[in-house]
N, C-alpha and C positions, 0 to 999 in steps of 0.2 A: 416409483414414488410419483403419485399426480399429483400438481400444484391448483388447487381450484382457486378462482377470482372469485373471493366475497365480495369483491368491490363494488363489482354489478350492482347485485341484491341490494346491496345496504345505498348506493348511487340511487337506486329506483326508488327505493321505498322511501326516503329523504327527497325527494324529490315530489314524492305522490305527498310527503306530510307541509313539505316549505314550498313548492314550486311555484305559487301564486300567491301574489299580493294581498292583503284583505283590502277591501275598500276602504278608498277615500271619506274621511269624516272629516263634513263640513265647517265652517266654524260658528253657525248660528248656530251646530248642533253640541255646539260643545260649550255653551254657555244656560245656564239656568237661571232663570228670572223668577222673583219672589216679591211679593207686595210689601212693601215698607209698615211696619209696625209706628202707627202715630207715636210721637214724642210723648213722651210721661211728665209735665211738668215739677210732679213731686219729686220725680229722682231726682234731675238738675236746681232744686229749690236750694237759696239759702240757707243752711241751719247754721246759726252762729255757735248753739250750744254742741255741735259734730265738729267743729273743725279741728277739734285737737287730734280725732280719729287719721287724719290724712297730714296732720303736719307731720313734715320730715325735719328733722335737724340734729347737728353733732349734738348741741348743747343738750338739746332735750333727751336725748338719749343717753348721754352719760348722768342724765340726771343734777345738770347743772343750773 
């Protein structure tokens, strides 16, 4: 009965698929920069007659 080492093989071929590092990435590369979209005045505008849309409250909720 012969006992073969698959060890080898499989040591090698793991070795040819992990045995180096990938490169270093830098950290300017790993940040992406995007133009800021001007401010919309209309969204942040007062509307007196929407504010009921965003009020939170128990009472108002249970309809009190």
């Amino acid at each position: 009965m012969e006992i073969r080492d698959a060890g080898d093989g499989a040591a090698a071929a793991r070795r040819a698929r992990f045995g180096t590092l990938p490169e270093r990435v830098r950290p300017r590369d790993m940040v992406q920069e995007r133009p800021v979209a001007p401010k919309d005045p209309a969204r942040y505008a007062y509307d007196p007659e929407a504010t009921w849309r965003s009020f939170s409250c128990l009472a108002a909720d249970l309809g009190l």
